[in-house]
VOGU-3710 file (C-alpha; in Angstrom, 3 decimals, decimal comma):
1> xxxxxxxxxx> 7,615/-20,909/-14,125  8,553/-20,274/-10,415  6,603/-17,894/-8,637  7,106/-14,289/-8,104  8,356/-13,311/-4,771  8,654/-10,284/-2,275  5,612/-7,960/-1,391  4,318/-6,437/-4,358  5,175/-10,068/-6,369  1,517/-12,097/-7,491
11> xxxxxxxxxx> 1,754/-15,300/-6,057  -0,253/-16,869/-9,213  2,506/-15,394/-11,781  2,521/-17,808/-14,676  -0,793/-19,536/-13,856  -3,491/-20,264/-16,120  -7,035/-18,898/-14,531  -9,636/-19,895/-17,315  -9,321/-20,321/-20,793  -7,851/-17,751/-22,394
21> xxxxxxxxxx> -7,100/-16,044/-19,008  -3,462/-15,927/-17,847  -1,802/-14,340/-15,043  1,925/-12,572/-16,202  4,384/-12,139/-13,317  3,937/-7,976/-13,105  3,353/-5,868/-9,730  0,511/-7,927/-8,410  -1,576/-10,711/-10,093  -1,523/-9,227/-13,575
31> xxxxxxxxxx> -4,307/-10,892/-15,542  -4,024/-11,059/-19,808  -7,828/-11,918/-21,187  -8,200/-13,182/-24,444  -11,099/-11,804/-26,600  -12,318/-11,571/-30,305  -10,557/-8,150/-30,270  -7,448/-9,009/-28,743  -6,105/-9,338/-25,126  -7,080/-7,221/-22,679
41> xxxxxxxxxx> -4,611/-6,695/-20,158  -5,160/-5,372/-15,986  -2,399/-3,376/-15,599  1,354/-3,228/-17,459  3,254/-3,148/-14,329  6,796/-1,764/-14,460  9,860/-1,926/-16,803  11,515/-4,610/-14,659  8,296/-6,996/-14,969  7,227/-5,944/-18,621
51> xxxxxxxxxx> 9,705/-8,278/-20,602  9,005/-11,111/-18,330  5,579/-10,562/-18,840  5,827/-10,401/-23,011  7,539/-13,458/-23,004  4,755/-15,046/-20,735  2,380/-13,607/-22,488  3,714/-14,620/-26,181  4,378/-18,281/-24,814  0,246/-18,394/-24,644
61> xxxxxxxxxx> -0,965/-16,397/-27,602  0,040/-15,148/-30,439  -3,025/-12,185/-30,283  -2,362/-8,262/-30,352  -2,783/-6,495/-27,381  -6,063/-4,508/-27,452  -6,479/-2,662/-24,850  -4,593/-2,219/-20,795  -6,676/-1,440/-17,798  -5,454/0,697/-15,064
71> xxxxxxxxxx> -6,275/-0,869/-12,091  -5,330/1,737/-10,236  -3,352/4,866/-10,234  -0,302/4,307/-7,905  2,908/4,037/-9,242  4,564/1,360/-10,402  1,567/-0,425/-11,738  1,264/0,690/-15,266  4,771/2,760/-16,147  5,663/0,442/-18,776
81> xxxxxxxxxx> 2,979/1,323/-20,974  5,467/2,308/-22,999  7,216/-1,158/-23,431  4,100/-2,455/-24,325  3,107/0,144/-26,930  7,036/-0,780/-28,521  5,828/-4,281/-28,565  2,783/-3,638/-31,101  4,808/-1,801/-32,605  7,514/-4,448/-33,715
91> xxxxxxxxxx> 4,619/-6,655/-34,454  2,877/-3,716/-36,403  0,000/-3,443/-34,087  -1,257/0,027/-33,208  -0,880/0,754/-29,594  -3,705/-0,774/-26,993  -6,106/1,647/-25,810  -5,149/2,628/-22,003  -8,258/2,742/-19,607  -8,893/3,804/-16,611
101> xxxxxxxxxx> -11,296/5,310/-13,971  -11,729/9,062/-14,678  -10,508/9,823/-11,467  -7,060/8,483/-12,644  -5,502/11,662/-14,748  -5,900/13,863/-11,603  -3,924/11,375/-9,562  -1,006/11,293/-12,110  -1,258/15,500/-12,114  -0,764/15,377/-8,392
111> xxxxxxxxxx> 1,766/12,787/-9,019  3,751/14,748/-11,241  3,930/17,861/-8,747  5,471/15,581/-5,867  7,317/13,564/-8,056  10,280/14,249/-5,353  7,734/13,683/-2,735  6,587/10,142/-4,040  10,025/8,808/-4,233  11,285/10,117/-0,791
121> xxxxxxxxxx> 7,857/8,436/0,290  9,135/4,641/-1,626  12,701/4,782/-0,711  11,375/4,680/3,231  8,555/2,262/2,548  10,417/0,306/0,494  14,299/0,113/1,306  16,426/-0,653/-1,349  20,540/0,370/-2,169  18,607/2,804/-4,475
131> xxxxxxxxxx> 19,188/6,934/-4,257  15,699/8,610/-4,160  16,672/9,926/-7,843  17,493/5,925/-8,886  13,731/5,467/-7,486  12,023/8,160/-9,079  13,475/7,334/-12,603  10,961/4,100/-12,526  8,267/6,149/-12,028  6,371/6,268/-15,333
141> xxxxxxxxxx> 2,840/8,225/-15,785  0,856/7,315/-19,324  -2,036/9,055/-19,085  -5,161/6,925/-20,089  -6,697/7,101/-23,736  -10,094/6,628/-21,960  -11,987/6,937/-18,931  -15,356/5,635/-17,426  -17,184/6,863/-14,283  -18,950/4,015/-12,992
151> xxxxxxxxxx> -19,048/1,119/-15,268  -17,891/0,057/-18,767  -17,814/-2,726/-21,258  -14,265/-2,755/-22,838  -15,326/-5,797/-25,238  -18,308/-8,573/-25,719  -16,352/-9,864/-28,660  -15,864/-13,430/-27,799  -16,185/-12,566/-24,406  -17,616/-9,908/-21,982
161> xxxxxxxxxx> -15,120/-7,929/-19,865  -16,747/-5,318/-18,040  -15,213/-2,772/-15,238  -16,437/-1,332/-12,397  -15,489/1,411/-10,515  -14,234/-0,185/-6,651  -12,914/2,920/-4,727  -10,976/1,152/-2,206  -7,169/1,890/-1,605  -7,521/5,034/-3,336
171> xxxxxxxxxx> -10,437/6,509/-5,307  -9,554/5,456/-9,163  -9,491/1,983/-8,223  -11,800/-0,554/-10,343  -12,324/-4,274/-10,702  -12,650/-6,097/-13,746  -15,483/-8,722/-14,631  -15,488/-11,353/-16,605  -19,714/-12,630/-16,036  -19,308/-15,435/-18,700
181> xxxxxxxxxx> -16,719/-17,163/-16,307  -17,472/-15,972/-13,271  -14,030/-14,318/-12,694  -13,994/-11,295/-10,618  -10,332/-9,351/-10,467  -11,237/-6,861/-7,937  -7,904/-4,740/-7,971  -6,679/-2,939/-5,240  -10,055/-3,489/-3,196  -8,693/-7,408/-2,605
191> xxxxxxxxxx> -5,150/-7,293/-1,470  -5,060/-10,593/-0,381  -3,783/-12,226/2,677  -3,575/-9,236/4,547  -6,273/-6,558/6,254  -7,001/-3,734/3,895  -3,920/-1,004/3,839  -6,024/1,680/5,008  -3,828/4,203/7,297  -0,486/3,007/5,929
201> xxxxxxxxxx> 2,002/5,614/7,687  2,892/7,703/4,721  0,003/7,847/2,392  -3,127/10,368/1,958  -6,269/9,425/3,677  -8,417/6,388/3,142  -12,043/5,776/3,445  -12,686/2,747/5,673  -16,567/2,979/4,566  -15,839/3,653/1,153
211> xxxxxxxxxx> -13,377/0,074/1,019  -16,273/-1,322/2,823  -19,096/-0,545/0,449  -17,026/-1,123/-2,367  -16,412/-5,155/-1,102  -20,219/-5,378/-0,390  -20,768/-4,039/-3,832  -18,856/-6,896/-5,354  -19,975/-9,678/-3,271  -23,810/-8,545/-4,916
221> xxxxxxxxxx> -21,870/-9,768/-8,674  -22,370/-13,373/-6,922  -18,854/-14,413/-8,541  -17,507/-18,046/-8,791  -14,104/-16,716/-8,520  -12,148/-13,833/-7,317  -8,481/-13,078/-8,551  -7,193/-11,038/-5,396  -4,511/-8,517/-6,118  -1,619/-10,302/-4,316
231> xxxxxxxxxx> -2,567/-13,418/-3,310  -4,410/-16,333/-3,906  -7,407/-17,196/-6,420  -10,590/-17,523/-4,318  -12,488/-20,269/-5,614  -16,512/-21,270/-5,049  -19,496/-18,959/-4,660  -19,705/-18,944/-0,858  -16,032/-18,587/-0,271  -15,605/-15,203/-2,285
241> xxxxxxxxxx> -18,471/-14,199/-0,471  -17,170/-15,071/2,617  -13,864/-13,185/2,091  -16,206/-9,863/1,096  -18,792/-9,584/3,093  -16,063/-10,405/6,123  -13,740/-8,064/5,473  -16,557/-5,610/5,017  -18,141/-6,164/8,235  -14,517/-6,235/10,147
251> xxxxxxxxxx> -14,164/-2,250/8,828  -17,551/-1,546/10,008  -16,793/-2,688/13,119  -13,677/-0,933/13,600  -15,769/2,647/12,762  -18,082/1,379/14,988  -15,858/1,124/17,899  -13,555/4,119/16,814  -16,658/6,642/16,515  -17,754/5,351/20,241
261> xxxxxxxxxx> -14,169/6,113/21,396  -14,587/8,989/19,727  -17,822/10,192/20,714  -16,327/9,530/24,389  -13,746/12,244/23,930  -10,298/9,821/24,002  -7,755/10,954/21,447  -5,850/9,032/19,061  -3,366/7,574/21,665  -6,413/6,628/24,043
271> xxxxxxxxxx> -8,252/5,065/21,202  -4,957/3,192/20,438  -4,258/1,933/24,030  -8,085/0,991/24,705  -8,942/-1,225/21,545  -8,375/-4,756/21,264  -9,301/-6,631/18,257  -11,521/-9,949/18,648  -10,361/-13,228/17,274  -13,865/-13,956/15,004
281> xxxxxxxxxx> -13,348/-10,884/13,254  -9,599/-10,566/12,565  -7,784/-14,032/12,764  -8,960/-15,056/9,462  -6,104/-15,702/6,454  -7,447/-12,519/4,361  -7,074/-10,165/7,809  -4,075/-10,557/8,599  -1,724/-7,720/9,579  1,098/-8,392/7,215
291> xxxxxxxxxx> 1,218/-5,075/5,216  -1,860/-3,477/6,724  -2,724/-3,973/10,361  -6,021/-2,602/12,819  -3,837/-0,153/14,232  -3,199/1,601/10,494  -6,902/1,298/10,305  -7,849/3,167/13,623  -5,812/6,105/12,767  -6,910/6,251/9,130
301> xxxxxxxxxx> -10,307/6,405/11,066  -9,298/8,691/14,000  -8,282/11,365/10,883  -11,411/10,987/8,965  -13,225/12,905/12,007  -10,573/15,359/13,622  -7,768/17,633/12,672  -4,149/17,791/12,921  -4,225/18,722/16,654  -3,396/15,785/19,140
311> xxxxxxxxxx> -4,981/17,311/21,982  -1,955/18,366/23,801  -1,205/21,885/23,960  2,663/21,688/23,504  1,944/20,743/19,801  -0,066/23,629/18,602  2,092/26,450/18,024  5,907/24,840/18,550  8,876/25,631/18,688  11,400/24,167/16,047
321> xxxxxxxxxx> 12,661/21,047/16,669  15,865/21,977/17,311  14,902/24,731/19,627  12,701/22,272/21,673  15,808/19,646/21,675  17,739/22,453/22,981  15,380/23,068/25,570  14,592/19,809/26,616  18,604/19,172/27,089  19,377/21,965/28,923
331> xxxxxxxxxx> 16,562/20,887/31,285  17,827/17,217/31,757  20,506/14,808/33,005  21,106/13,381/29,469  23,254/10,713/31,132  20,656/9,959/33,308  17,652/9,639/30,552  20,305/7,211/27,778  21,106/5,366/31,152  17,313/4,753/31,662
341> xxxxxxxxxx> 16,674/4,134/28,221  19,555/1,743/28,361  17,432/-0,374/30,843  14,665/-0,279/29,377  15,795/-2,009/26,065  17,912/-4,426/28,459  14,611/-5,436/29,900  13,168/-5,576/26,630  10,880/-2,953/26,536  11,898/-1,428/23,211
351> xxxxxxxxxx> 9,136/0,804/22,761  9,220/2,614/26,416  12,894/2,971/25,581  11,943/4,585/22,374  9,518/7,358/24,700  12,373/7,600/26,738  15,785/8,279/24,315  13,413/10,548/22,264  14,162/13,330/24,843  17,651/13,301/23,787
361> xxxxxxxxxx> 18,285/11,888/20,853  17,481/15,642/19,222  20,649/16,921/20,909  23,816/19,028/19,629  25,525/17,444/17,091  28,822/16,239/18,283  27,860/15,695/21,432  28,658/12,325/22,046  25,675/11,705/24,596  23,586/13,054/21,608
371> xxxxxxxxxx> 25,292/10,932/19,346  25,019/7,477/21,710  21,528/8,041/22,056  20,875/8,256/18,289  23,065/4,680/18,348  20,826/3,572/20,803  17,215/4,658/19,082  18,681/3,069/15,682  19,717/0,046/17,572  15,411/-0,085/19,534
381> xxxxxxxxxx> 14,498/0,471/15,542  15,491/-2,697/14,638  14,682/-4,514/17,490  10,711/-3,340/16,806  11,373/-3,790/12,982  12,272/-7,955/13,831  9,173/-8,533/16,189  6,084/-6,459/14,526  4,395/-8,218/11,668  3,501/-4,898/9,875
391> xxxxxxxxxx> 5,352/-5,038/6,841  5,431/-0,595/6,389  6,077/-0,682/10,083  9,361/-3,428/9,910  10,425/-0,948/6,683  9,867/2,481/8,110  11,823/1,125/11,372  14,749/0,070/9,117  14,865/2,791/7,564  15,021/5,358/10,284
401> xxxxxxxxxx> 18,086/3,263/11,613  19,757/3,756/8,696  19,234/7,040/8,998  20,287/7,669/12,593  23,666/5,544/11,427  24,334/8,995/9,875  23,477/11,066/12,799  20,716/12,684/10,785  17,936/13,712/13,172  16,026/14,737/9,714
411> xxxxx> 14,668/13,308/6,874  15,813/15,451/4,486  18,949/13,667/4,386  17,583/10,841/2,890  19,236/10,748/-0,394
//
């Protein structure tokens, strides 16, 4: 079958793996086990992949569906539990037991208190002709039947699968083992081709350490093979390590020089400006910066150690933004700052043009000055969304155009 396409898409949908080990084409390289019980399946994905991935599934084996395995708690990747559970039962098979980290039920909780919040958060990240509403009703949390804290056997019946806990991307994460072939699925905590998504712009703090432990932990399981979440199948002893142990030492190395900034007294813009990111450590094919990127990672770091506070005093006790527009405006030649700003994206410096139109682009609506520098910050948006490689960044870019198309200066007109 072709391969699955677009950024949460496995690129090994519809390969074989092992014997009895397929991947289906779900959110990310779903992987079906067969065992003496049954197949054991990482993650259900959503209700747009589930069909596709029953008919896979069925064109290999005719066995019932044991158990699923939450690979992790985000979204998306296991809210068609539900299809699945219809499936057994039109084949009269009870439902498969749902497993997960224990850490997992907690996440859905918080889930279901920002469900508003969690959409909003997608329909940025992940523009689509979709209303925030459309978004959220594809959001499905099933609740796990069981839960392990570090490690658990799911079956030794014709063949061991084991699961350990990886906290990586986010803290219920696991990885799945299969020891009798060597197969290591390590989740979330191997996204693929690119750098670990630690920092991503809208999500809750990460743990570079944590993400690093976890790959060192892994890399001790000596595996022949590792399934990455995305991307490619790793193959050979020394390669898998390799990809670990690398990507391991590359977020050690970015605490490392982060903490010294740190320690130095530079804030988050300083440590931004002064870091630079060495060719032996990042320009391998696993690092690079195509939905993560160093930058994400410095400020995931930066907010580990420090509070809200940026260092300036403006920012600790402001005024609203519209008040501080106001001000700002009143203060200014407006004509003067979108003229500058006009030069400065003429000259191709879209990002100093972005400093500069900020200081009006808050103004009165109606104005049209106020309304021709929103044109022109929508316009630098895309122009940064076509040249950085950042996949969240070239998103979150394109979607703040759209929004300034609608001479919204807030984001609670995102509908």
């Amino acid at each position: 079958m072709a391969k699955a396409k677009g950024v949460l898409m496995g690129e090994l949908a519809g390969e074989t793996v092992g014997e009895g080990l397929f991947v289906l084409p779900g959110q990310g390289n779903s992987l079906a086990i067969e065992t003496g019980d049954g197949v054991v399946l990482l993650d259900a994905s959503g209700h747009a992949h589930a069909p596709g991935m029953i008919a896979e599934l069925r064109d290999r084996t005719n066995a019932p569906v044991h158990a699923i395995v939450y690979s992790h708690g985000h979204n998306g990747y296991n809210a068609a539990v539900d299809v699945w559970d219809a499936h057994n039962a039109e084949r009269g098979e009870p439902p498969a037991r749902r497993i997960a980290h224990r850490l997992l039920p907690a996440r859905y909780a918080r889930y279901r208190e920002t469900a508003e919040l969690q959409a909003r958060m997608a329909a940025m990240q992940f523009p689509a002709r979709r209303t925030v509403a459309e978004i959220g009703a594809t959001f499905g949390l099933h609740d796990p039947t069981e839960t392990f804290e570090d490690t658990m056997v799911v079956t030794t019946a014709g063949r061991r699968v084991e699961l350990i806990h990886a906290p990586s991307e986010v803290d219920d994460a696991l990885a799945l083992w299969l020891p009798d072939n060597g197969l290591l699925a390590a989740g979330a905590a191997a996204p693929g081709t690119t750098i670990p998504n630690i920092g991503t712009p809208l999500r809750t703090q990460r743990y570079t350490i944590r993400w690093a432990q976890t790959l060192e932990r892994l890399a001790a399981l000596e595996a022949e093979r590792l399934l990455t979440e995305f991307g490619p199948l790793i193959e050979g002893r020394a390669a898998v390590r390799e990809w670990l142990i690398s990507t391991a030492d590359a977020l050690r190395w970015l605490r490392e020089e982060v903490v010294r900034r740190l320690n130095a007294g530079m804030n988050e813009r300083e440590i931004l400006a002064d870091m630079s990111y060495p060719p032996a450590i990042f320009d391998k094919p696993w690092m690079a910066p195509t939905y993560g990127a160093p930058e994400y990672i410095v400020r995931d770091l930066y907010r580990e150690e420090n509070g809200w506070w940026d260092r300036n005093p403006t920012t600790l006790h402001p005024a609203s933004e519209a008040a501080a527009a106001a001000a700002v405006w009143s203060a200014i030649d407006p004509a003067r700052v979108l003229g500058r700003a006009q030069e400065l994206a003429q000259a191709g410096e879209a990002q100093l043009a972005l400093h500069v139109i900020d200081l009006i682009a808050g103004g009165p609506a109606g104005e049209p000055l106020a309304v021709e520098a929103r044109r022109l910050k929508a316009e630098l948006c895309r122009t940064l969304a076509q040249t950085t490689s950042a996949f969240v960044s070239r998103s979150l870019y394109r979607t703040s155009a759209n929004l300034l198309d609608q001479d919204a200066t807030s984001w609670t007109a995102l509908g």
